[in-house]
PLY file of the C-alpha trace (Angstrom):
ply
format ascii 1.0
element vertex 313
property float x
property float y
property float z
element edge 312
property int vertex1
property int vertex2
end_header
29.49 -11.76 -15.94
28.71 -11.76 -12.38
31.59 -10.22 -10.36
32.45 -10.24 -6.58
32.00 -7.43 -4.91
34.72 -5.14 -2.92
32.60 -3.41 -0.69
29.70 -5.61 0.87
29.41 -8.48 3.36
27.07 -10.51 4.51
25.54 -8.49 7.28
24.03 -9.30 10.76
20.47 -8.87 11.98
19.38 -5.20 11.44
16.29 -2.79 11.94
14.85 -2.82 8.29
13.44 -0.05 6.92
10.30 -1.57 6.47
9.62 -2.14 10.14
9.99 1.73 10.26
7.38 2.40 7.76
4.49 0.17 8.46
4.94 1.39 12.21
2.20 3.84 11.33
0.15 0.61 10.62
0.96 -1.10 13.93
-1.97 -2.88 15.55
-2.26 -3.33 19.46
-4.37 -6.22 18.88
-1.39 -7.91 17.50
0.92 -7.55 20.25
1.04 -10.96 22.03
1.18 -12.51 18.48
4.23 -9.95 17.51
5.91 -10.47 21.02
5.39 -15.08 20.24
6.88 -14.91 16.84
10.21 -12.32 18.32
10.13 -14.85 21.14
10.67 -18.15 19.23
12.76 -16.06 16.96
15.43 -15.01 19.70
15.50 -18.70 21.37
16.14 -19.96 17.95
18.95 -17.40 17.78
20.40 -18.22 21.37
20.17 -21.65 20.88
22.30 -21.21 17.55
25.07 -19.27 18.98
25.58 -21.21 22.28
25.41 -24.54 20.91
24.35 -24.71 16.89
27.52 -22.95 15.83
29.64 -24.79 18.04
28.97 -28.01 16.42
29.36 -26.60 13.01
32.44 -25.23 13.69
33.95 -28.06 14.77
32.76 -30.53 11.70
34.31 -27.50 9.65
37.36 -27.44 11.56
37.52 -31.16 11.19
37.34 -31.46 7.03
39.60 -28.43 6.56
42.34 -30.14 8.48
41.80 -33.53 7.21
41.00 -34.75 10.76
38.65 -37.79 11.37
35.20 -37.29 10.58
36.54 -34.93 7.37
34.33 -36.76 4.68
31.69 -37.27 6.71
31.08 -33.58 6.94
31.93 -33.11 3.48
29.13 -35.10 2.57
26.64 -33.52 4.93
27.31 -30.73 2.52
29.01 -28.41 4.98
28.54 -25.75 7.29
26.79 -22.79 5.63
27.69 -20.20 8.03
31.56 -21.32 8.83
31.93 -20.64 5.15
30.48 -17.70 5.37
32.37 -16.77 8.26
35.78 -17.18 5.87
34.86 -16.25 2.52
32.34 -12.89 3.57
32.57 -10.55 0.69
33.47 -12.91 -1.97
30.11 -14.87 -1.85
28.41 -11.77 -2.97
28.40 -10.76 -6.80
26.60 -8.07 -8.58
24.13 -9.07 -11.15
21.56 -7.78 -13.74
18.57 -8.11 -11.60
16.55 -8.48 -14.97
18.63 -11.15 -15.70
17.83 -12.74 -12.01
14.84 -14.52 -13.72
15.05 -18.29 -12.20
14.19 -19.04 -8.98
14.04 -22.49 -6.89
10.81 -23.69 -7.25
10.19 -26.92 -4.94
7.10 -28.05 -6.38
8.98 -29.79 -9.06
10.87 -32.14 -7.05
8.08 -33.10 -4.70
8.62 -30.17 -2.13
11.69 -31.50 -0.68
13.78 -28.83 0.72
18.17 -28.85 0.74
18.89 -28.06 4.40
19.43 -24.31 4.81
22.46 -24.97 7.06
24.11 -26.90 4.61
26.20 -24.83 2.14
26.66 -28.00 -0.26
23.34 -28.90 -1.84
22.51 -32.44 -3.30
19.87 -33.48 -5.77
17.49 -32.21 -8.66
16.55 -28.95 -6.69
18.66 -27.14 -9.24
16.38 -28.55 -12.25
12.92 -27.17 -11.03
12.94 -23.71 -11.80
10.07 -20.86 -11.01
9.64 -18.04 -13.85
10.11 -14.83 -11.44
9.21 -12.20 -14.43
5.65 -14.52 -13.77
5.76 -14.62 -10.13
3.45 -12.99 -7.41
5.68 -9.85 -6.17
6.74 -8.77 -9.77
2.66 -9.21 -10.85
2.31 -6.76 -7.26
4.97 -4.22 -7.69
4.06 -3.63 -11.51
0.50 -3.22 -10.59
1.45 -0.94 -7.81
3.22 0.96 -10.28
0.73 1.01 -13.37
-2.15 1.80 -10.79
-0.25 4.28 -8.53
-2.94 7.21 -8.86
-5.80 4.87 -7.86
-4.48 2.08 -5.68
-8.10 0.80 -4.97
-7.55 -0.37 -8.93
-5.00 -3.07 -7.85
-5.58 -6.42 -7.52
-4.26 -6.59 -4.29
-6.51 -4.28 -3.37
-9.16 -6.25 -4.11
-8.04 -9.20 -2.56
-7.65 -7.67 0.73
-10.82 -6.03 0.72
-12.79 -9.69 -0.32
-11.07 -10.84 2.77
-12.32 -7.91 4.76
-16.08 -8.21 3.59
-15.74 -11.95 4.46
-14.96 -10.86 8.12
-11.44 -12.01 7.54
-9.12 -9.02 7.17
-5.51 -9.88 6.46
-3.14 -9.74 9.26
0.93 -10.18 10.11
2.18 -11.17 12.88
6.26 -10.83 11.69
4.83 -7.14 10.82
1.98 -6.62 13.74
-0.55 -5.78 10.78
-4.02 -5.73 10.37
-5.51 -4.03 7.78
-9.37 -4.35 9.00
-10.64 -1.04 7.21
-10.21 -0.15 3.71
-7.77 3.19 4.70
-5.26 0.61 6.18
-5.20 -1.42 2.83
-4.38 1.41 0.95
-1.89 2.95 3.37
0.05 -0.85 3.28
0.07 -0.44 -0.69
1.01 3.21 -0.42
4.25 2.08 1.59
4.76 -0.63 -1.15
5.12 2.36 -3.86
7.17 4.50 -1.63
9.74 1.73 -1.21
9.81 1.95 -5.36
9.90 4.96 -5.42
12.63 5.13 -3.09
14.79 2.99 -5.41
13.74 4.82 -8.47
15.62 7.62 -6.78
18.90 6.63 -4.65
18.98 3.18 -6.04
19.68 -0.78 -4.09
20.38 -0.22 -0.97
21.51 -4.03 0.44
21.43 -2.22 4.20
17.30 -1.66 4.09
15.90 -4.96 4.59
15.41 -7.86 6.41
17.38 -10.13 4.53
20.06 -10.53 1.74
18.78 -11.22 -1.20
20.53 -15.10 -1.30
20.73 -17.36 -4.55
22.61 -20.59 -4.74
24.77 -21.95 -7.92
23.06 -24.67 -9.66
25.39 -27.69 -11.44
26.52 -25.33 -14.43
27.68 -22.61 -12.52
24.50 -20.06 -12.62
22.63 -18.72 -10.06
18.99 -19.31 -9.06
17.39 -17.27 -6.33
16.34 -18.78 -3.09
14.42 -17.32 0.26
13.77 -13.93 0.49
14.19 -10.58 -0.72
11.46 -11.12 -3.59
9.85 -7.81 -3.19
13.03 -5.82 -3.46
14.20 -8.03 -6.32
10.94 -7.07 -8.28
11.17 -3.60 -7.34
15.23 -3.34 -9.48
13.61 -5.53 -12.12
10.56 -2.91 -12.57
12.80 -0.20 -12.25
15.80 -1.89 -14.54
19.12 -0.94 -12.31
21.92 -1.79 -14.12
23.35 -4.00 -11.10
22.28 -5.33 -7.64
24.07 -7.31 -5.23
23.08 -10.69 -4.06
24.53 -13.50 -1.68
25.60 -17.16 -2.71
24.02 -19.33 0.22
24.44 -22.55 -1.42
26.15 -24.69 -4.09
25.20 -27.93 -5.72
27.51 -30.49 -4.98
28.67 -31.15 -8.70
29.82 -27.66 -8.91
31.71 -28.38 -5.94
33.41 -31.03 -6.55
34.60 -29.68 -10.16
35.97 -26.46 -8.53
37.81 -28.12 -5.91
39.23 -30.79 -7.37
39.37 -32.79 -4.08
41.05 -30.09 -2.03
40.14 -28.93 1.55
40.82 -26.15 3.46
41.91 -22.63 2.38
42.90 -24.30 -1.00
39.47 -25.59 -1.69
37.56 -21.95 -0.37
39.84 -20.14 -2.16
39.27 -21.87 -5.60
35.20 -21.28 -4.84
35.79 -17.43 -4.28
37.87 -17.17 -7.32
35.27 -19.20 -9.69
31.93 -17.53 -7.99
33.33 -14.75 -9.80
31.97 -15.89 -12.99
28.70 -17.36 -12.11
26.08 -15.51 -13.79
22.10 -15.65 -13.63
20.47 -19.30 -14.39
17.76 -17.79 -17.39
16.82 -21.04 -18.95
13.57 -23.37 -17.80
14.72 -26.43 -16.12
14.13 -29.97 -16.75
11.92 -30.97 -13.36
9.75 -27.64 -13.73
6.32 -27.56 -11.94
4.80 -24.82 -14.89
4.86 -24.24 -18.43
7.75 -21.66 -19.84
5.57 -19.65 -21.01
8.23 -17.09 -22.89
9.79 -13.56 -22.19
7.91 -10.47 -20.88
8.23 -6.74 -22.03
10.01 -4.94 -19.80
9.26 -1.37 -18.71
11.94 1.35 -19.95
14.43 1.81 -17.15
13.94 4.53 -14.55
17.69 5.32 -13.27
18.37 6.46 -10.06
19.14 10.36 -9.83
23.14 10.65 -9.51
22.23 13.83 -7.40
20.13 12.33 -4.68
22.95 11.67 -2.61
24.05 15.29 -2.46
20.26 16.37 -2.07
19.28 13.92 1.27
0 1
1 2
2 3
3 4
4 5
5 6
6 7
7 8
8 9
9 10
10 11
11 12
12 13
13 14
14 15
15 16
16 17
17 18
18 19
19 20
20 21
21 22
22 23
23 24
24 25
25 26
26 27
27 28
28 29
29 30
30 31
31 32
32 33
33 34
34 35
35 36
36 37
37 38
38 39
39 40
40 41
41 42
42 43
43 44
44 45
45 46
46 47
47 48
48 49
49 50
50 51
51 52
52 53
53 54
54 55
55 56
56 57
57 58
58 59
59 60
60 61
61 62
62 63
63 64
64 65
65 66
66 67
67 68
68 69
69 70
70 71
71 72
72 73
73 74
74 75
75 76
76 77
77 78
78 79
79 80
80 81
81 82
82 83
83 84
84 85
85 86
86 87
87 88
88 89
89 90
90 91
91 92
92 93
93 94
94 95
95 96
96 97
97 98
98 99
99 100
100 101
101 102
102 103
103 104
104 105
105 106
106 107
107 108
108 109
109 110
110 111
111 112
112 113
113 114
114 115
115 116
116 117
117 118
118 119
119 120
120 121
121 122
122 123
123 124
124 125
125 126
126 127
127 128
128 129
129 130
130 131
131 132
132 133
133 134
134 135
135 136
136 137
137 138
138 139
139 140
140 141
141 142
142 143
143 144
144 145
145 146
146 147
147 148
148 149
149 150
150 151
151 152
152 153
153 154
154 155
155 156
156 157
157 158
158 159
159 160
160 161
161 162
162 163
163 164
164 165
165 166
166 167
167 168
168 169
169 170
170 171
171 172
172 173
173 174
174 175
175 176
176 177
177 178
178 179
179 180
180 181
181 182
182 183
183 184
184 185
185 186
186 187
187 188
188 189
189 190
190 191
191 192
192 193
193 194
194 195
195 196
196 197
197 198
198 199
199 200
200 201
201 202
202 203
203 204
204 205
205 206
206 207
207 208
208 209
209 210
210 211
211 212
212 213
213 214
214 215
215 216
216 217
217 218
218 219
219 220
220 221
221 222
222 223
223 224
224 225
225 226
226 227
227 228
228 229
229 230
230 231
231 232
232 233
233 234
234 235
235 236
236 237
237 238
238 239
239 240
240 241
241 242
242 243
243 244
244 245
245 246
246 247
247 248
248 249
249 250
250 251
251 252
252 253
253 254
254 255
255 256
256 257
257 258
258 259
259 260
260 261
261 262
262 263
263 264
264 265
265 266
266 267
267 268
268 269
269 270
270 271
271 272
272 273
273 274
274 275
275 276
276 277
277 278
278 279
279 280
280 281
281 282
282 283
283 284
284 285
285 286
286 287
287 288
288 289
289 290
290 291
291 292
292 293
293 294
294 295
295 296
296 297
297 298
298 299
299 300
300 301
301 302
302 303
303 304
304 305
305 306
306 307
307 308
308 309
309 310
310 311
311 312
């Protein structure tokens, strides 16, 4: 069973860690396309805070009091973030990452997208399900792993250096990366095994990234993950921690509806933060699924973290 957690919240915009350790990587060629993407990324920001939040705060305002307008915004599926705002540490739970194994694949109901805003989610998104144990960052981080002596033995190796013969080196603008020379390939995949490595040693640590890792509660009550945080989610599953924490961003609207009963306000929140307690990880296929289930994997023996690194950084 999934269950709420006593000492996290969601938390603001940080530094991650990951910024830090590609800065060796940094390329100056990159620096009007770094400086674009931070650009449109702080107006987006601004423009949420002086008028974005306003709004939602106000349709919030309006269904938890019953004012005009209060089933209206119900419908819309409500503000993500004024919930957020009010229930903080009881949207996140701790979880099995291994058992984290769903994810919301969009493919399978034509591509359409629930509104990120929204914290009530309609539709079939909840039926089309991605196999993560299958997907593209636990296939990297367990090739990372199995390869770590030789990294040129990857596949993403070998990916990035086809690109590089073809005079088309991969590049990041969110990161400022170009790795246009085979010593910067292997330096990006050497800070990819570090990061493990890391974890193998002092464990999750929700404070390094970008991002929460978010998942949203399908119509039964279980949890699928959404956006991002895939790399670090692969990395726990690898390693097999016993727990990790992750966020509820979302809810369908069926599971709504049966946990509230019809209530608003602090009535209806607090009967969500009391039954997200028992939400636990979707691990079925789905009915709308783009791919074949294609079974279980073996998993690698757990590497726990050292109880003593604490004492010894």
């Amino acid at each position: 069973m999934a269950r709420a957690s006593q000492t996290h919240s969601p938390s603001p915009p940080r530094l991650p860690v990951e910024d830090v350790a590609f800065r060796d990587l940094l390329d100056p060629r990159m620096k009007w396309g770094i400086r674009r993407a931070r650009l449109q990324a702080s107006l987006r920001e601004a423009f949420q805070r002086s008028v974005g939040a306003t709004v939602e705060e106000s349709l919030f305002r309006r269904w938890a009091t019953g004012k005009a307008g209060c089933r209206w915004a119900e419908r819309r599926g409500l503000p993500r973030r004024s919930i957020e705002a009010r229930l903080g540490q009881a949207l996140i739970v701790h979880i099995d990452p291994r058992a984290l194994i769903r994810d919301f694949n969009a493919k399978g109901v034509g591509g359409k997208r629930p509104s990120s805003s929204a914290f009530i989610w309609d539709g079939d998104w909840d039926q089309s399900r991605g196999d993560l144990r299958r997907g593209s960052r636990y296939r990297f981080i367990s090739d990372l792993d199995e390869h770590r002596d030789d990294l040129s033995q990857t596949e993403r190796f070998r990916q990035y250096r086809s690109r590089l013969e073809s005079g088309h080196p991969w590049s990041s603008y969110q990161q400022g990366i170009l790795l246009d020379t085979e010593e910067k390939i292997l330096a990006y995949l050497r800070t990819y095994l570090g990061f493990l490595d890391d974890m193998a040693t002092l464990g999750f640590n929700a404070e390094l990234g970008k991002d929460d890792l978010g998942v949203a509660v399908t119509r039964e009550g279980r949890l699928l993950k959404i956006n991002r945080g895939l790399h670090r989610l692969a990395m726990a599953q690898r390693l097999g921690l016993a727990t990790i924490p992750v966020v509820i961003r979302a809810v369908h609207r069926h599971w709504w509806e049966r946990v509230v009963e019809g209530e608003r306000g602090e009535t209806a929140l607090a009967r969500v933060a009391e039954a997200l307690q028992h939400t636990t990880p979707e691990t079925q296929p789905g009915e709308r699924d783009p791919g074949e289930d294609l079974g279980p994997i073996e998993w690698p023996a757990p590497r726990h973290p050292d109880p003593c690194a604490d004492e010894l950084s």
